[in-house]
C-alpha positions as CSV (number, residue, x, y, z in Angstrom):
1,X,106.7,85.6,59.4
2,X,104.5,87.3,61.6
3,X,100.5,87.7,62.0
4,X,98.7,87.9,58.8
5,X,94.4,88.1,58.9
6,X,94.8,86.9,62.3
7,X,96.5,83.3,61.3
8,X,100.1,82.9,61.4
9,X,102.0,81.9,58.3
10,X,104.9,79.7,58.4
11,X,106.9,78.1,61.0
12,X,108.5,80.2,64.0
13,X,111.9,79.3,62.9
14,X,113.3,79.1,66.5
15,X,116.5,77.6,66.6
16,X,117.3,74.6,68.9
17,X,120.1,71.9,69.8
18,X,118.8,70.2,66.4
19,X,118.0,73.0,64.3
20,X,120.8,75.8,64.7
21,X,119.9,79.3,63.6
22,X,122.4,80.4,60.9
23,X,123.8,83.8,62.5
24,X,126.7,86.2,61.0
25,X,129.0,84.9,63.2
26,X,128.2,81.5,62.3
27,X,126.0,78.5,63.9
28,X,124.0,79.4,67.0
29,X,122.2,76.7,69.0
30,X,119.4,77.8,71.8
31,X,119.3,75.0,74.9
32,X,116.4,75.0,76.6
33,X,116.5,74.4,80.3
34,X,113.3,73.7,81.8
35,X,112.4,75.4,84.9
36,X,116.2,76.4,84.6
37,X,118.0,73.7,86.8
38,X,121.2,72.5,85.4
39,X,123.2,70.2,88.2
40,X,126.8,71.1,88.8
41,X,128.1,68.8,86.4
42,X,125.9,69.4,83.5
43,X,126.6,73.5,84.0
44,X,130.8,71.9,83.6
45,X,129.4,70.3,80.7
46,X,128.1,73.5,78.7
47,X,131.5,75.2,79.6
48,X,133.0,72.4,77.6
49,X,131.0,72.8,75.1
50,X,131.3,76.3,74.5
51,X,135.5,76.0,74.6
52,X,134.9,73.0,72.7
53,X,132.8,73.7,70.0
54,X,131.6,77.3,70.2
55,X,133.1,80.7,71.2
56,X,134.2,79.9,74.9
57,X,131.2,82.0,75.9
58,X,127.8,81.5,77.5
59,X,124.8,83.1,77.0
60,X,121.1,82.9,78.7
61,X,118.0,84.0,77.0
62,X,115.2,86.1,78.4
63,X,113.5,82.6,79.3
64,X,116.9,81.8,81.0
65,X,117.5,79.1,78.2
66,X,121.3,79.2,77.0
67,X,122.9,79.7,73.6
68,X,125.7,79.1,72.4
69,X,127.3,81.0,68.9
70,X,130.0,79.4,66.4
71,X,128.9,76.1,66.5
72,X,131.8,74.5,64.2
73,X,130.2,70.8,64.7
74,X,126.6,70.3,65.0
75,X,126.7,66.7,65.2
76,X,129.6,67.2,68.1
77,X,127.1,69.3,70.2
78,X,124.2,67.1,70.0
79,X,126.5,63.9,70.8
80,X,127.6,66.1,74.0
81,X,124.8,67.5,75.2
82,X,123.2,64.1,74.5
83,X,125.8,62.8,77.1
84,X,125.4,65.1,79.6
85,X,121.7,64.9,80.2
86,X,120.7,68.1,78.3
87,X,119.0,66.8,75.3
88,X,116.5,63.6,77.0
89,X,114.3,64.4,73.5
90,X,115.7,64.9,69.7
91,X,111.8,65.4,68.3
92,X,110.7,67.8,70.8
93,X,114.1,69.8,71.6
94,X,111.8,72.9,71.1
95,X,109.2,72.5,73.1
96,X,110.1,72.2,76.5
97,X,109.9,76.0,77.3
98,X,109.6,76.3,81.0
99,X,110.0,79.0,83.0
100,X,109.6,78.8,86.8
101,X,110.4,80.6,90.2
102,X,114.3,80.5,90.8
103,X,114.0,81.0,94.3
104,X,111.2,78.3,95.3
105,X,112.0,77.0,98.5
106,X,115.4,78.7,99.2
107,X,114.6,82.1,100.4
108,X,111.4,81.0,103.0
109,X,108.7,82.7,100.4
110,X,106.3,80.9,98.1
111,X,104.3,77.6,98.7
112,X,107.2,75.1,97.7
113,X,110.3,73.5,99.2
114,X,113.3,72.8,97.0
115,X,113.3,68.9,96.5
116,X,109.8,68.7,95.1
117,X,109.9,72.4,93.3
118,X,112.9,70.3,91.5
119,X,110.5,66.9,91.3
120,X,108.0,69.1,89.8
121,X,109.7,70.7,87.3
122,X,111.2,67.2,86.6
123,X,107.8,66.2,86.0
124,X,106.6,68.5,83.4
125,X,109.8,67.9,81.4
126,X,109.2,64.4,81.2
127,X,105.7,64.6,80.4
128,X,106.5,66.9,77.5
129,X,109.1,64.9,75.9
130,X,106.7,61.4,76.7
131,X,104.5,59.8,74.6
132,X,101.4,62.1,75.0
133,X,103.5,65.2,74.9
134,X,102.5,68.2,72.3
135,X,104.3,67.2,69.2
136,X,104.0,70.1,66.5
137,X,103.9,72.8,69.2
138,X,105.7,75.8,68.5
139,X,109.3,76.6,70.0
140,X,107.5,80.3,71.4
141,X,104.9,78.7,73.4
142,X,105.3,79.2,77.3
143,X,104.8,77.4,80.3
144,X,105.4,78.6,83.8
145,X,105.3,77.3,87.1
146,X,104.9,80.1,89.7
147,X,105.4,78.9,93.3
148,X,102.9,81.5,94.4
149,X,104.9,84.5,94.5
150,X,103.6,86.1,91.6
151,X,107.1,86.4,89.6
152,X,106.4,84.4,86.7
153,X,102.8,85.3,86.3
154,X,104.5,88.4,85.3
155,X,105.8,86.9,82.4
156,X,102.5,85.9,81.6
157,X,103.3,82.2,80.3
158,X,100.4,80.9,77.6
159,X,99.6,78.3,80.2
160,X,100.8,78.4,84.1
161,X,100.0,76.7,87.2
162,X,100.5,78.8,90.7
163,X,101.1,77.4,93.9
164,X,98.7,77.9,96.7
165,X,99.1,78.0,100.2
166,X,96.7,75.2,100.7
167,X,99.2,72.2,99.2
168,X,97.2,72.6,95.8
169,X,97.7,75.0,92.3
170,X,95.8,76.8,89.9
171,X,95.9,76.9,86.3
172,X,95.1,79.4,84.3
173,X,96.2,80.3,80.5
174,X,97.2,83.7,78.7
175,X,97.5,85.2,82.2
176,X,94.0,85.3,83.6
177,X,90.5,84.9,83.4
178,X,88.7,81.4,84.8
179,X,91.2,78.9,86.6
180,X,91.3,75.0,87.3
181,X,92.1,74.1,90.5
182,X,94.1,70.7,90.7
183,X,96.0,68.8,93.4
184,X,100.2,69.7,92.6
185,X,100.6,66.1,91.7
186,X,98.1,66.8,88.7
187,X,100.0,69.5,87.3
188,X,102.6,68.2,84.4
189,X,99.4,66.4,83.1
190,X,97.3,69.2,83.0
191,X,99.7,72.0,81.7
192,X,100.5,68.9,78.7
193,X,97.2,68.5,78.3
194,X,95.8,72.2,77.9
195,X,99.4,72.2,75.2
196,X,98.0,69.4,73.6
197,X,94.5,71.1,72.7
198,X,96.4,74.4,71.7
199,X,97.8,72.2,68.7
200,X,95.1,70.6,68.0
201,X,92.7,74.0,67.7
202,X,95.4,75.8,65.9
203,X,96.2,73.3,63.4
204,X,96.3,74.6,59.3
205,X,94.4,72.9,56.6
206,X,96.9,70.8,56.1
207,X,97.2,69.5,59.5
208,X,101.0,70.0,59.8
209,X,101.9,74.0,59.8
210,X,100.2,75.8,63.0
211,X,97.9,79.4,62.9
212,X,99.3,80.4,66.2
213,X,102.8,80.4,68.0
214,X,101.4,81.6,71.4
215,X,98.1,82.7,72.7
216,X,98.6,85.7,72.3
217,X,98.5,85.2,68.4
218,X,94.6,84.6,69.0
219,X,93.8,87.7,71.2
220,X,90.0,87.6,72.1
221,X,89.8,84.0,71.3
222,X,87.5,82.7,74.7
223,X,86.6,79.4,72.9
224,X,90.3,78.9,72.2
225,X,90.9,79.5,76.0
226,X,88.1,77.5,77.2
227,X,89.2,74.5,75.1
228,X,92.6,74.9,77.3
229,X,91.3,74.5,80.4
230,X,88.8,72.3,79.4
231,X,91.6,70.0,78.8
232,X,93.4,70.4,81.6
233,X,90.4,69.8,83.9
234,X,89.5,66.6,82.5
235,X,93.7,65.5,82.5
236,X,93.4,66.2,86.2
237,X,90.2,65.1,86.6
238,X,91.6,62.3,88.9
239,X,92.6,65.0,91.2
240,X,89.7,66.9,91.8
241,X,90.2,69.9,89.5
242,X,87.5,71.8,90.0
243,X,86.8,74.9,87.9
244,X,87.1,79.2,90.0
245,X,87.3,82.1,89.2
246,X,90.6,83.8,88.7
247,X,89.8,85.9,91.7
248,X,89.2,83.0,94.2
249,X,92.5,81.4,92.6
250,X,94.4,84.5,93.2
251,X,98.2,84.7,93.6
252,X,99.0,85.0,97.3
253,X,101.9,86.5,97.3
254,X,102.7,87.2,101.3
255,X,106.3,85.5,102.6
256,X,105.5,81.6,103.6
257,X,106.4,78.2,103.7
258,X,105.0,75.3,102.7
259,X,102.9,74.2,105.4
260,X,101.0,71.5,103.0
261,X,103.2,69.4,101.1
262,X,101.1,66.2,100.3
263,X,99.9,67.6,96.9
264,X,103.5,67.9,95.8
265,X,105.1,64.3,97.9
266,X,103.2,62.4,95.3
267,X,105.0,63.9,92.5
268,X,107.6,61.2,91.3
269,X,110.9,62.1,89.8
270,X,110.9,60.7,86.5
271,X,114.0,59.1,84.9
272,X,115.0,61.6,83.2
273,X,115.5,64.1,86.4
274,X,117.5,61.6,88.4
275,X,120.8,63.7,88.0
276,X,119.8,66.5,90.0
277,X,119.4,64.7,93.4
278,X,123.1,63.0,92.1
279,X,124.5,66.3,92.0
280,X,128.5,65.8,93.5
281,X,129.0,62.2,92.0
282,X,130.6,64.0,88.8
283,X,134.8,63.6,89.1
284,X,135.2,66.4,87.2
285,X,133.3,68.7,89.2
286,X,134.6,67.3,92.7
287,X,137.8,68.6,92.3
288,X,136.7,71.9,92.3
289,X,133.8,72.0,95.0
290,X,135.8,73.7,97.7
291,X,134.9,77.3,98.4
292,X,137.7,78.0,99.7
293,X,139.5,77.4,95.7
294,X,137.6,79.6,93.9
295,X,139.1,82.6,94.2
296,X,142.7,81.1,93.5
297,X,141.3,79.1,90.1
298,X,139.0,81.8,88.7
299,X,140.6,84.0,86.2
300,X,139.4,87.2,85.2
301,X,136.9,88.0,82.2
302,X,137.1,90.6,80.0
303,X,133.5,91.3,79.8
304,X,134.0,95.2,79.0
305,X,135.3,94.9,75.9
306,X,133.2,92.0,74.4
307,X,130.6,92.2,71.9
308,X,129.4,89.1,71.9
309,X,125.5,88.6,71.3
310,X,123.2,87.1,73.9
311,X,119.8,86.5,71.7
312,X,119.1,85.8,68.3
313,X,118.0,88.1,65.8
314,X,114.5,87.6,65.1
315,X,113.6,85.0,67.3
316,X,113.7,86.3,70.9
317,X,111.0,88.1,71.8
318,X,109.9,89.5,68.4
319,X,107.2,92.7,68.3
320,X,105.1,91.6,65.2
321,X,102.7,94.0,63.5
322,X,99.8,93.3,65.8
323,X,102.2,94.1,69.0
324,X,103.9,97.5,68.3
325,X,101.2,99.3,69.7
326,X,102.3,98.3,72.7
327,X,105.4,101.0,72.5
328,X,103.6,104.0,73.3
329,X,104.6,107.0,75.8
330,X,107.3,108.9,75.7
331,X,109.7,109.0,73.1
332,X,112.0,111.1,70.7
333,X,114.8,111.2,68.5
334,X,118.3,110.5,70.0
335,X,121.1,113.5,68.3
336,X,123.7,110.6,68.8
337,X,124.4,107.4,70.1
338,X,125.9,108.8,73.5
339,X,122.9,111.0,74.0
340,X,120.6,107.6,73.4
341,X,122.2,105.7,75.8
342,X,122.1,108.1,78.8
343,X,119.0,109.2,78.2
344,X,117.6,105.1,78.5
345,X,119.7,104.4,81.1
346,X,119.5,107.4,83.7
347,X,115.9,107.6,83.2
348,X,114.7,110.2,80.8
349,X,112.6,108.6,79.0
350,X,110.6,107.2,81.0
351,X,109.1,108.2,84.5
352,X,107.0,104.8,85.0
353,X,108.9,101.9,83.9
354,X,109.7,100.1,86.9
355,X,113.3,100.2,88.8
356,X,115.8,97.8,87.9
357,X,116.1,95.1,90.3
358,X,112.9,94.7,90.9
359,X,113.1,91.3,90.3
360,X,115.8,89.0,91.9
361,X,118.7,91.3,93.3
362,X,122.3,90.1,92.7
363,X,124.2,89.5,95.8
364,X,124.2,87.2,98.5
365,X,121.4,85.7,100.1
366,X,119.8,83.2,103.0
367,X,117.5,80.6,103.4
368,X,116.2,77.5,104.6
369,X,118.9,75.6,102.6
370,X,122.1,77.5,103.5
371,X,123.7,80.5,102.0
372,X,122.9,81.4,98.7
373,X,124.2,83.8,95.8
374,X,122.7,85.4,93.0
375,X,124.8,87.4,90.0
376,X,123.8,88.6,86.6
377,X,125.6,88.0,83.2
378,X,126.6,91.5,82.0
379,X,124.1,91.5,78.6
380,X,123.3,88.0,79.6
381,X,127.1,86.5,79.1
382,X,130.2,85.7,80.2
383,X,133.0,83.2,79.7
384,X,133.6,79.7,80.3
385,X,135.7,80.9,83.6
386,X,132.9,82.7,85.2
387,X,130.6,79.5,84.3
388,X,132.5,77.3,85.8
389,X,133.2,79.0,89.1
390,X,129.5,79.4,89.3
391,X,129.7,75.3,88.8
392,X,131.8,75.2,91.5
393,X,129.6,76.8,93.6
394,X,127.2,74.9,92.8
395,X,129.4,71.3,93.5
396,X,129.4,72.7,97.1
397,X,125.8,73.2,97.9
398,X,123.0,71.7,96.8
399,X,124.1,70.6,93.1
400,X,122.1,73.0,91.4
401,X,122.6,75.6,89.3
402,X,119.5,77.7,88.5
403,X,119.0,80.3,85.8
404,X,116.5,82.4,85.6
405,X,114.7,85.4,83.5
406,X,116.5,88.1,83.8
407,X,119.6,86.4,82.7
408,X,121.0,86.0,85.8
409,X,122.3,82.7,88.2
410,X,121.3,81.5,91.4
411,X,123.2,78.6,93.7
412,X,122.2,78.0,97.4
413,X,123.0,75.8,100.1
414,X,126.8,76.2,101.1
415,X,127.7,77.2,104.3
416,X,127.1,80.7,104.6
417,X,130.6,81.3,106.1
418,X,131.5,80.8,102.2
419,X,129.4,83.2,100.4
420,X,132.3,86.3,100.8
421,X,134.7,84.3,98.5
422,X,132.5,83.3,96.9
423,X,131.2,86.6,96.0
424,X,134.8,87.6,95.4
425,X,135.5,85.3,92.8
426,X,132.4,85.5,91.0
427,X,133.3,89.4,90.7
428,X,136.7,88.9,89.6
429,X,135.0,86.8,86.9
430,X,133.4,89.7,85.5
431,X,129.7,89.0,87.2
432,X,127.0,91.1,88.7
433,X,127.0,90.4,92.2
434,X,126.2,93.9,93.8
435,X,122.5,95.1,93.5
436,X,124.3,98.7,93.4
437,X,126.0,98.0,89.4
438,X,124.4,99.8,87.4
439,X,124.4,97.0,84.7
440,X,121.7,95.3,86.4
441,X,118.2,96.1,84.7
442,X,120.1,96.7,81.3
443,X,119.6,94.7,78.3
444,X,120.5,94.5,74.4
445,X,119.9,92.6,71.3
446,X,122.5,90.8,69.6
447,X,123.6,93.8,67.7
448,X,126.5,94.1,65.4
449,X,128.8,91.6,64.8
450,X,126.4,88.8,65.3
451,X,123.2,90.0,63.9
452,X,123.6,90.3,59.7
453,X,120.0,92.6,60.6
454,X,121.8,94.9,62.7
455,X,122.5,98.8,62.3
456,X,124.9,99.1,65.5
457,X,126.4,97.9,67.9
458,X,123.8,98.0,70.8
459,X,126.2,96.2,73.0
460,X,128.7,99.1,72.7
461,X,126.0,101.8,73.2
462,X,124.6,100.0,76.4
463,X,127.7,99.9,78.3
464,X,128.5,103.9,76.8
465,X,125.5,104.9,79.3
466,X,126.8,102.9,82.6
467,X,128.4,105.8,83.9
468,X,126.1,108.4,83.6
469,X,123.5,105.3,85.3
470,X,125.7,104.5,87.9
471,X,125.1,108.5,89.3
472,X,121.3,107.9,89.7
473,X,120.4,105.9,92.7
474,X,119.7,102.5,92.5
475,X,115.8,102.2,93.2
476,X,115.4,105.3,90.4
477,X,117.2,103.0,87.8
478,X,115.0,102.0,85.7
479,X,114.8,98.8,83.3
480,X,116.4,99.4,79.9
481,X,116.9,97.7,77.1
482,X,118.8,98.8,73.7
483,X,117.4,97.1,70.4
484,X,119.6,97.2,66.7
485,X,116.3,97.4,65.0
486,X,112.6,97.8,65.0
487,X,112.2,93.7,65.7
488,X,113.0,94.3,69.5
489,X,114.8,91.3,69.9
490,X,115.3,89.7,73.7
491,X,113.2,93.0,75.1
492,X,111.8,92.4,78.6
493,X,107.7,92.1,79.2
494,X,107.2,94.6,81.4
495,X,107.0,98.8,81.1
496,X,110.7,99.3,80.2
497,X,113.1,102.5,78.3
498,X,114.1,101.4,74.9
499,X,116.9,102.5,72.2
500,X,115.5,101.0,68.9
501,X,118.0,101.9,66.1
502,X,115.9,102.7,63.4
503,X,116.5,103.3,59.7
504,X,116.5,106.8,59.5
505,X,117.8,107.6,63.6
506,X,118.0,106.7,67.3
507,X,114.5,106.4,69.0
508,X,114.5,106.6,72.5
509,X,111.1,105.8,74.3
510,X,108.9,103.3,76.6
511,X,107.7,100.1,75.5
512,X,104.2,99.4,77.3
513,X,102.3,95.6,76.7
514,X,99.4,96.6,74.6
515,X,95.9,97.0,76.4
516,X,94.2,93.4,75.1
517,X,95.8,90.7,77.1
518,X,95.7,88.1,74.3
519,X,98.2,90.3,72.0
520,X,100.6,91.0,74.8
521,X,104.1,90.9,72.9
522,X,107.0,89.4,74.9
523,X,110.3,88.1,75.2
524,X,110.8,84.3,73.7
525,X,113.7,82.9,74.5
């Protein structure tokens, strides 16, 4: 359901590990992945899983959550997942929605270094699964942990805590206005606590069905947003928060280490993050942890020809009522399908949505850490092969696999004398690893097969317009994303082209967030 008189009604119906969302092609459980670290062994795992029990495919969310369609056993997939350290929390399966910088600490920008961006993001997960975590909280609420570099503040999180150069963070909610500042070891606490009073202000009558997903749903509401941060300045009151303006709490978004780490050493790793430092203990993934191996044990993925969906119908990234006037601009009516597709994809439509790749570039990368490698998943997928060489990977550098918004992968710190195999063998697997494909910056709904909502096969039409992209230069690219109906499911946040197939045509156009912050529509996940 979406906004009615300002108050949502009903629940958000996202699915989970618990509660599976009933798709046409069958069962479809939604992971989340906090932060989006999964260790070497628990990325094996998934790939199990999806053989296993689902489709033998993969899929990441526009939060870089994963999902995985055809669930034959539900009661299987919780017992696994269970087991591999991917479900700490039956009760609040839904909640932990975090999305944070993929790159802290491995590519010398941003205020953080890699063990306590991972203890930190450990942190928060356990505090929102503890005892004072926000039970009743809706599976669409946000939080994001920016290491000062600005890239998830884009994404606008309801409540987010950014990094700053002087070993401390800011928190701010629905993207701006007044901050807290806290020390970094204050942070889960805080963010909990400002999640916390969002329940407890947006409780119905009856105390048990919520009047707002996100804060967006409340656009204007400054006593709703003061109640946050009043929250999270008394949880951190221990620390020192003090309260700024958003100006003098600003993003600093210049390339730097962290020269201050005292605020973050004195965030503990909780229990429940303990596997990520014990990354290569896993038999199953040490036998495949040599570089050298992964070209010879990779096979190739058809990723071409699949239709397989990457987001649920209704659920990822919905445009209610109260958002759609945020597509605005340019737009017209496609003759066919063909004519959609290159016209979103080369450009036409729209002159200011931002290049693709503006983001995180696929391809290889260093740092501080070692060598490091980031691909996309064509239409956020692939198959178990491709996830488990990026497993491998993973088993030989640090141990962790991290996923991020754009639907993508990153592993780091292997000797950088292995990224060209590795690069190989992630592109025989049917990845993005070149910053020059022109499938990076393109998106789609579930479409047809797996959507019962659907009027085409969005998949099909995105890939149609690859080869009229891939003749306009990379940095005029811009981001695109092809929708099976008016609900824009999965679309990114930012200025982007858009197919919508409508009931009576093709649209083709530009999808802007609206003006008023508070109603900013965006991609859940």
């Amino acid at each position: 359901m979406g906004v009615v008189g300002g108050v949502r009604a009903g629940d958000d119906h996202c699915p989970g590990v618990v509660r599976l969302h009933e798709a046409a092609d069958g069962p479809l459980a939604r992971l989340r992945i906090p932060g989006g670290l999964l260790t070497a062994a628990q990325a094996g795992a998934l790939a199990d899983v999806a053989d296993e029990l689902g489709d033998g495919r993969v899929r990441l969310t526009a939060r870089g959550n994963v999902e995985l369609r055809a669930i034959r056993d539900a009661t299987a997939l919780t017992d696994a997942l269970s087991d591999a350290g991917l479900l700490p929390s039956v009760e609040r399966d839904r909640v932990r929605n975090v999305v944070a910088t993929p790159l802290a600490g491995l590519d010398g920008r941003g205020h953080a270094d890699a063990t306590s961006w991972i203890a930190l993001v450990g942190a928060l997960d356990a505090a929102l699964v503890g005892e004072h975590g926000p039970a009743g909280l809706s599976g669409r609420f946000l939080f994001g942990l920016d290491d000062g570099r600005g890239d998830v503040a884009a994404l606008r999180p309801d409540v987010l805590a950014t990094l700053t150069g002087d070993g401390r963070a800011s928190l701010t909610v629905d993207g701006g206005g007044d901050a807290v500042v806290l020390g970094r070891d204050a942070v889960p606490a805080a963010l909990v606590a400002s999640a916390v009073a969002f329940v407890a202000c947006t409780a119905g009558a009856t105390g048990d069905t919520p009047t707002a997903w996100r804060l967006r749903d409340r656009p204007g509401d400054d006593a709703l947003r003061t109640r946050l941060l009043d929250a999270a300045r008394a949880a951190a009151s221990g620390a020192a928060a003090t309260p700024a303006a958003a100006g003098d709490a600003s993003v600093r978004t210049e390339a730097a280490d962290l020269t201050d780490t005292a605020g973050a050493a004195h965030v503990a790793e909780p229990a429940g993050t303990a596997h990520v430092a014990a990354h290569t203990e896993n038999p199953e993934v040490a036998g495949k942890t040599e570089p050298s191996q992964l070209a010879g044990t990779t096979q190739p993925v058809d990723v071409a020809g699949t239709t397989e969906p990457a987001d649920v119908a209704g659920t990822s990234g919905r445009v209610d009522a109260a958002g759609t006037s945020g597509r605005v601009g340019a737009s017209g009516r496609a003759a066919t399908p063909g004519d959609a597709a290159t016209d979103a994809t080369t450009g036409t439509a729209a002159t200011d949505a931002p290049a693709a790749g503006s983001g995180i570039r696929p391809g290889p990368f260093d740092g501080p850490t070692g060598g490091g490698l980031v691909a996309l998943l064509p239409l956020g997928e692939c198959g178990t092969p491709a996830w488990r060489a990026v497993a491998a990977l993973a088993a030989a550098g640090d141990g962790v696999v991290r996923t991020t918004s754009e639907r993508g992968v990153v592993v780091a710190g292997f000797p950088t004398a292995h990224a060209g195999a590795a690069l190989a063998a992630w592109a025989r697997a049917g990845l993005v690893v070149d910053a020059d494909d022109p499938m990076d910056g393109v998106s789609a709904c579930v479409g047809r097969p797996g959507c019962a909502r659907a009027r085409a096969d969005v998949r099909a039409m995105a890939r149609a317009g690859l080869a009229a992209r891939s003749r306009v230069a990379p940095g005029e690219r811009p981001l695109v994303h092809f929708s099976a109906c008016e609900r824009r499911c999965g679309h990114p946040g930012v200025v982007h082209d858009e197919v919508v197939v409508a009931a009576d045509g093709i649209d083709v156009g530009v999808w802007r967030p609206p003006a008023e912050p508070g109603d900013r529509p965006g991609a859940d996940g």
